[in-house]
C-alpha positions in Angstrom: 123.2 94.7 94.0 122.6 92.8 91.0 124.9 93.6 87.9 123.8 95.5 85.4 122.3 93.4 82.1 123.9 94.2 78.8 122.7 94.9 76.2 123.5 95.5 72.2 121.9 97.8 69.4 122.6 97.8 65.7 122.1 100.9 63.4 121.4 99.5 60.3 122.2 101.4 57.8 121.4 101.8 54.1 123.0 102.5 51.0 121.1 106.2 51.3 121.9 106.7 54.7 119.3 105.9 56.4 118.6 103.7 59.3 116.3 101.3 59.9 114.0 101.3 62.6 111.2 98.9 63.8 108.2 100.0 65.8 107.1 97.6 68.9 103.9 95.3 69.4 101.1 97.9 71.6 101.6 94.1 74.0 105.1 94.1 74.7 105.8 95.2 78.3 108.8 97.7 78.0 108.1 99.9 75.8 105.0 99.4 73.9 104.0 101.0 70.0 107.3 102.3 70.7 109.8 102.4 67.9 113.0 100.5 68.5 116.8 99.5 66.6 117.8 96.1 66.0 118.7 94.4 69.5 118.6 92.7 72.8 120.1 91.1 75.7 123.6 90.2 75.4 123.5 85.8 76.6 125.1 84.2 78.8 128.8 83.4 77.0 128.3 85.8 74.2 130.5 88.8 73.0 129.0 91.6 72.0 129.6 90.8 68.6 128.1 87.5 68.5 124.8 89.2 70.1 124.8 91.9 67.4 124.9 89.2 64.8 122.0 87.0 66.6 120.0 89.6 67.3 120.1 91.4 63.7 119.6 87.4 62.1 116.7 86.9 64.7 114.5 90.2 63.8 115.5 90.7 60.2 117.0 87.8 58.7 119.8 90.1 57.7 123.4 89.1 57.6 125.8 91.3 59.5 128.5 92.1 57.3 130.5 95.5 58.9 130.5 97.0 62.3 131.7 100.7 61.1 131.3 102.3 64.7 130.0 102.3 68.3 128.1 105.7 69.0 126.1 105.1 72.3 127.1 103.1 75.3 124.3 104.3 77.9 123.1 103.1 81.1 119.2 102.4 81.4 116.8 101.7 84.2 113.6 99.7 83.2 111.6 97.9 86.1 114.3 98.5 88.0 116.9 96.4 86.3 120.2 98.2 85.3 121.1 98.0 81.6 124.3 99.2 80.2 123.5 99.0 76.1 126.2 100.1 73.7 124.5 101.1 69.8 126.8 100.3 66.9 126.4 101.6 63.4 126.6 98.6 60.9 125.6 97.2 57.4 123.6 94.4 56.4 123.6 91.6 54.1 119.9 91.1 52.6 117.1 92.0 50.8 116.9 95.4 52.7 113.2 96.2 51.4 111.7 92.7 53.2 113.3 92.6 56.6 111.8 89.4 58.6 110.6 90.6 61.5 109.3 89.1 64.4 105.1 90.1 63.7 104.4 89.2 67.3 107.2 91.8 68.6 107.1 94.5 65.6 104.3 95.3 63.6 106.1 97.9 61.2 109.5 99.2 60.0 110.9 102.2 58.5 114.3 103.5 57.2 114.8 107.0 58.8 116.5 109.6 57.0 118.6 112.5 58.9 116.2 114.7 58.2 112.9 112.8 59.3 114.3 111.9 62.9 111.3 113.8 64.2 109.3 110.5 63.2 111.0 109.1 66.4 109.3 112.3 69.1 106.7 109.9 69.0 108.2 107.4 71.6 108.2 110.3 74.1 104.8 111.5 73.9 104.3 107.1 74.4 107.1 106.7 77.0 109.0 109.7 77.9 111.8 108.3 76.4 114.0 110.6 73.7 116.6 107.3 73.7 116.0 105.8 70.2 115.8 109.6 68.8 119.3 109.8 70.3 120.8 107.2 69.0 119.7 107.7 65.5 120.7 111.3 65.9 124.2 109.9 66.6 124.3 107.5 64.5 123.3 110.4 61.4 126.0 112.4 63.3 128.6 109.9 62.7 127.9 109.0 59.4 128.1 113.3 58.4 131.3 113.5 60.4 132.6 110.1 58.4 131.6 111.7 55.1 133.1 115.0 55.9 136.4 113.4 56.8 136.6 111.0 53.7 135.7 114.2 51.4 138.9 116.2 52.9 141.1 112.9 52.7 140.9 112.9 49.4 
């Protein structure tokens, strides 16, 4: 049995807590006019970290600056290959209204408030797949739990 292919995912978030979300070319093979996060295969020699940091430079031109938390770590099946992905929340440096995405692999992008996660019950009328809506649910989770503990700390 081959082993499984890792994978990372970055939440980005912005300063009105939202997170930004980027939908895939109708020509890419997994997935297609899906929307997606931020990620990719972790390389051959590379931490987790260092593939968060490529893949958010590679389809954004952003700058990770702060992993604030991990709120998926999932196992996936796609053309039969295993994939173990772990999602982190994070923040970006850069010009948050331009991202640079790669036009032949996205052809939009969207920040997605808590409330407008219903944008994302798209991918499973495409795929079947409620995965991204999951993990932006999380990540919205997380961030209401963060701000609820901060506001009693003080």
């Amino acid at each position: 049995m081959t082993e499984p292919r890792l994978m990372v995912g970055a939440l980005i978030r912005d300063p009105y807590d939202r997170f930004f979300v980027q939908r895939r070319s109708a020509g890419r093979r997994l997935f297609p006019g899906c929307w997606d996060i931020v990620g990719g295969a972790v390389e051959e020699g590379e931490s987790l970290l260092e593939a968060l940091h490529r893949e958010i430079a590679e389809e954004t031109g952003w700058r990770l600056c702060r992993v604030l938390a991990r709120v998926a770590h999932e196992e996936w099946t796609a053309n039969g290959l295993r994939h173990i992905e772990s999602d982190y929340v994070v923040e970006v440096d850069g010009d948050l209204s331009s991202p640079e995405l790669e036009w032949n692999k996205h052809t939009e992008f969207a920040w997605v408030a808590a409330g407008e996660v219903s944008l994302l019950d798209e991918n499973t009328r495409r795929s079947g797949s409620t995965f991204i809506k999951d993990v932006v649910t999380a990540a919205h989770a997380w961030l209401a739990d963060a701000s609820g503990s901060d506001r009693g700390a003080r």
